[in-house]
C-alpha positions as CSV (number, residue, x, y, z in Angstrom):
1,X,-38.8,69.2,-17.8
2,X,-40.6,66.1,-16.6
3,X,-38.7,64.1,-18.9
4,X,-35.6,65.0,-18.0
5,X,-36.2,65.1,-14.4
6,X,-37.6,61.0,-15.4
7,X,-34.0,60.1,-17.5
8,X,-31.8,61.6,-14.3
9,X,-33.9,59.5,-11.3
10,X,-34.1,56.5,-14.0
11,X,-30.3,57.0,-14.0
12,X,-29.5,57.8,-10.5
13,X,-31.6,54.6,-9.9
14,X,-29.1,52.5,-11.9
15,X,-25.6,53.6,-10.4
16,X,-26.6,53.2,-7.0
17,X,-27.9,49.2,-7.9
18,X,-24.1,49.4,-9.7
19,X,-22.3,51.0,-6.7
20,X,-21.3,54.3,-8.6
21,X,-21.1,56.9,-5.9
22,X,-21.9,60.9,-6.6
23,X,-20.1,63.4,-4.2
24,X,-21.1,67.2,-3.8
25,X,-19.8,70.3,-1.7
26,X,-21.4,70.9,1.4
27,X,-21.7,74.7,2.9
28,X,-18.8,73.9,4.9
29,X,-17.0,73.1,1.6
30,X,-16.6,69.7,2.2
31,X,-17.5,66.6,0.4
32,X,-20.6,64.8,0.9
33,X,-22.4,61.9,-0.8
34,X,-25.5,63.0,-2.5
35,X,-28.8,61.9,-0.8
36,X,-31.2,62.7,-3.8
37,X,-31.7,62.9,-7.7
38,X,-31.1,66.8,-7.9
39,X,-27.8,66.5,-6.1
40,X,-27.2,64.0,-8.8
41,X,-27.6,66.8,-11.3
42,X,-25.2,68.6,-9.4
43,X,-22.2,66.6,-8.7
44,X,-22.7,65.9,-12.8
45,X,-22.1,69.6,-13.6
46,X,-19.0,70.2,-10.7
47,X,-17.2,66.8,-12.2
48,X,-17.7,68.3,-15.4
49,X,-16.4,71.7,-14.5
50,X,-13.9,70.0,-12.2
51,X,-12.4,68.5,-15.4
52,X,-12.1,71.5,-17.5
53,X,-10.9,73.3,-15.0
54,X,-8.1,70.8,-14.5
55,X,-6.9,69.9,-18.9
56,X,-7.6,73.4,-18.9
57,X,-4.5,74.3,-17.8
58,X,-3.1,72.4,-20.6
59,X,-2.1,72.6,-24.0
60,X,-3.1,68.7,-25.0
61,X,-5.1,66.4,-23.5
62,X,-6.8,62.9,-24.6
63,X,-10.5,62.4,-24.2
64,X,-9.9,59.8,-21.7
65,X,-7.8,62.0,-19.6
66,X,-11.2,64.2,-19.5
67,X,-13.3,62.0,-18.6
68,X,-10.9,59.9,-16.3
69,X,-11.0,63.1,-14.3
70,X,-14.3,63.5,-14.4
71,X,-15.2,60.0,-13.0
72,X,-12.5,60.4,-11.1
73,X,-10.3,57.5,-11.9
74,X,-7.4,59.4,-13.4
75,X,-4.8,60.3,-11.4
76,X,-4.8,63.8,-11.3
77,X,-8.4,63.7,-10.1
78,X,-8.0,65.1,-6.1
79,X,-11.6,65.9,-5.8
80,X,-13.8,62.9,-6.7
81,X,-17.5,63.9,-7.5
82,X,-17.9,60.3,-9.2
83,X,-16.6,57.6,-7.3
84,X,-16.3,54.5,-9.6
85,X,-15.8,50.7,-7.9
86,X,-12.7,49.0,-9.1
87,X,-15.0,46.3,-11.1
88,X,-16.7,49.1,-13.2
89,X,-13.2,51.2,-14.4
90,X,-12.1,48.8,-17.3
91,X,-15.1,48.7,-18.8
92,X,-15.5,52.8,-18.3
93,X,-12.7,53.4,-19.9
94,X,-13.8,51.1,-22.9
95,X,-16.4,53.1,-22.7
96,X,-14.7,56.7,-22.8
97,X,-12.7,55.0,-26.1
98,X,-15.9,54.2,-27.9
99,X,-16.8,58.1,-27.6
100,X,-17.1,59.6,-30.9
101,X,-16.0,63.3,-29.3
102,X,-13.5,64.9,-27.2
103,X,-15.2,67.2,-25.2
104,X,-17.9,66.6,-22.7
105,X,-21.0,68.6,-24.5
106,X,-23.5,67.9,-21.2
107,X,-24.4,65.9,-18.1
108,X,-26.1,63.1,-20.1
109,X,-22.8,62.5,-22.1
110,X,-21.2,62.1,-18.7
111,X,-24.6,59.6,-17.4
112,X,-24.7,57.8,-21.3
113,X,-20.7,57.2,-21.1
114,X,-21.6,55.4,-17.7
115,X,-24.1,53.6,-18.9
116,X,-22.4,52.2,-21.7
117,X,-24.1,53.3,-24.2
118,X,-20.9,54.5,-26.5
């Protein structure tokens, strides 16, 4: 546990030096930004379920469609748990590209795709 708690405030770290926002629903069910590294966790898991729940709906859709919604850079993404500056999007979506698999398997996919590390 201590490990993974280490990788996700080692990360969290990272994208706020980079500008990369996180978003969560408050109890009034609006957003807010997150103010700590278990939010973080959080808003990982709602973009990812915000995703599915929107290529759900369809029959085909292209990993970077996926993930595009999950940063929140494609254009069907209303709700934005990942707000990602204009400076960082080209080289996300290189990044989403480089992805060896369609589907999003976990948070850290979401956090390594980020990073770069594809």
């Amino acid at each position: 546990m201590a490990n993974r708690k280490e990788y996700y405030e080692k990360n969290y770290k990272i994208f706020k030096e980079r500008q990369i926002k996180f978003y969560i629903d408050d109890k009034n069910g609006k957003m807010r930004e997150i103010a700590n590294q278990d939010e973080f966790f959080t808003s990982l898991r709602e973009a990812t379920d915000y995703a599915y729940e929107i290529v759900g709906k369809k029959w085909f859709y292209t990993k970077r469609k996926l993930f595009g919604i999950a940063f929140g850079i494609d254009k069907e993404a209303k709700t934005k748990y990942i707000s990602v500056p204009e400076k960082e999007k080209k080289n996300i979506l290189k990044n989403i590209d480089k992805y060896p698999e369609k589907n999003i398997e976990n948070r850290c996919v979401l956090v390594e795709v980020l990073k770069g590390n594809y």
